[in-house]
Structure formats: C-alpha cells, structure tokens
C-alpha positions in Angstrom: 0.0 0.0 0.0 1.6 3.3 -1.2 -0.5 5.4 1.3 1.3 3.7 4.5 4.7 4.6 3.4 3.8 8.2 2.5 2.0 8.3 6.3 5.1 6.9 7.6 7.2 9.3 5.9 4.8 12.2 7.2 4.6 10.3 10.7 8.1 10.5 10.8 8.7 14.1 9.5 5.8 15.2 12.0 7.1 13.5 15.1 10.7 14.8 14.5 9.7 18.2 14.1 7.7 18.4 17.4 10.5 16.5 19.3 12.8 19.6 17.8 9.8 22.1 19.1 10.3 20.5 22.3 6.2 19.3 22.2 5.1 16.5 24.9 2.3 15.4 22.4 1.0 16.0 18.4 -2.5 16.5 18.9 -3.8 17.2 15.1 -1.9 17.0 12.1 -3.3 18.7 9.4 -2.8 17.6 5.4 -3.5 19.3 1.8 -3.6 16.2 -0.9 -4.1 17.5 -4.5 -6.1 14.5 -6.1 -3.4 13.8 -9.0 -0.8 12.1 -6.1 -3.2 9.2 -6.5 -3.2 9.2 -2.6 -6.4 8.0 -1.2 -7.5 9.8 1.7 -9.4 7.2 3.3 -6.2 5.0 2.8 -4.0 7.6 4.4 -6.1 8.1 8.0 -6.1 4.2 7.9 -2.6 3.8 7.7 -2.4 6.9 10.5 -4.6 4.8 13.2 -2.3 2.2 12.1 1.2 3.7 12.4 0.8 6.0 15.3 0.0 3.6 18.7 3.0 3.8 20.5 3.9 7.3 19.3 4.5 11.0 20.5 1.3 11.0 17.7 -1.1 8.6 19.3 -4.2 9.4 19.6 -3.8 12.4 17.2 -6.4 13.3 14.8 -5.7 13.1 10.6 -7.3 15.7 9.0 -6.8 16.1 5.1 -7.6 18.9 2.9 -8.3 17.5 -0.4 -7.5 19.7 -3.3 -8.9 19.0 -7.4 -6.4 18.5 -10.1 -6.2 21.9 -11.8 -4.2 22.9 -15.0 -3.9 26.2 -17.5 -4.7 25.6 -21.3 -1.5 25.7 -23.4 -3.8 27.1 -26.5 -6.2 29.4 -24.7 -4.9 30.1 -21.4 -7.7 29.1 -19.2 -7.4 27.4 -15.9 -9.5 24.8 -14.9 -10.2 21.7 -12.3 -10.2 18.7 -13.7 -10.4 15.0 -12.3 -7.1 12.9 -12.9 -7.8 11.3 -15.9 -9.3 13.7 -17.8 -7.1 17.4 -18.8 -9.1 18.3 -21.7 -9.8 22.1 -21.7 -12.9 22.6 -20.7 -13.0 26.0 -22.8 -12.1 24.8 -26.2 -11.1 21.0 -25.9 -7.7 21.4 -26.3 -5.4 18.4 -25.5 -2.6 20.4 -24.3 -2.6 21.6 -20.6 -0.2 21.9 -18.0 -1.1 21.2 -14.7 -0.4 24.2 -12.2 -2.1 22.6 -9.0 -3.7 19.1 -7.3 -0.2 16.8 -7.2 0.8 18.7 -3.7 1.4 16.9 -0.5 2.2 19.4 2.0 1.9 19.3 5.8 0.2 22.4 6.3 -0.2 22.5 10.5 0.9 20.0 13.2 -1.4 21.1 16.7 1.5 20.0 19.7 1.2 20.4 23.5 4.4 22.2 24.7 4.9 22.7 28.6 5.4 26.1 29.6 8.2 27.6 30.3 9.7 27.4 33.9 9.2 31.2 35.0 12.6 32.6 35.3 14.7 32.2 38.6 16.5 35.3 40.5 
C-alpha cells in the first residue's frame, strides 16, 4: 500500500519536528492532498490509526484537505479543475494543458502540546 509509506514518511517528518519544538504530544496534524498524487484519503487516515500507537502521535487526529487537479490551457490560457484522468480544456477541448495545482502533499499544520516555560529564577 503506497498510502502507508507516504504516512510513515509524514509520521516520521511530523514526530521529528515536534521532538525539535520541544512538544510533549501531536495532537492534530493537518494535510492538503491534490487529487493527481493518487493518494487515497481514506487509505491515508487508515494507515495513521495504524502507524501512530505507541507514538508521540497517538491518539492524534488526521485531518486532510483535499484539493482537485487543476491545469492552465497551453492554447487558450484558461485554468481549470479537472479529475485525474481527464485534462481536456474545458473552454475549447484542447489536449494540451499543463497542470499548475492538485499533485501537492504538504503538511500544512501540526497542533503539539508544549509545557510552559519554567518562570525565570533570580
């Protein structure tokens, strides 16, 4: 399953940053997956309640922000969503697009608990 190693490699990324941050616990971790990574997002909050027991990430909620494929026409210049089979323009049919958006996978927010600070001693 392709979606597990991409959560691991986000577990990983996630639970290393906050150890950095000095964080106790990752609370919420939040995702943006453009739909042209041919990541399932079901697949990927499976694979997080699988991968996470036993981590600083336990109990942590998943949530993904899923973003359309979306590409500019070569000929006319229009942008447009599109699904991630079809990149047609939907202005004048033209075959030739470049896609300008929907293959991201970005970690956009991790939610941590950090103790405070011990106030200052004189």
């Amino acid at each position: 399953m392709h979606e597990m190693g991409v959560t691991q490699e986000v577990l990983n990324a996630v639970v290393e940053a906050s150890a950095k941050a000095g964080a106790t616990r990752i609370n919420a971790v939040r995702l943006t997956v453009g739909e042209l990574t041919a990541l399932v997002p079901d697949s990927l909050m499976f694979a997080w309640e699988c991968l996470t027991p036993g981590t600083p990430a336990e109990g942590a909620v998943l949530e993904i922000n899923a973003t359309p494929g979306r590409s500019m026409c070569l000929a006319c210049g229009t942008e447009f969503d599109h699904d991630q089979f079809d990149r047609r323009c939907t202005a004048c049919g033209g075959p030739q697009t470049e896609v300008i958006g929907g293959n991201e996978l970005r970690v956009d927010n991790v939610d941590v608990d950090v103790p405070d600070e011990a106030p200052d001693e004189e």
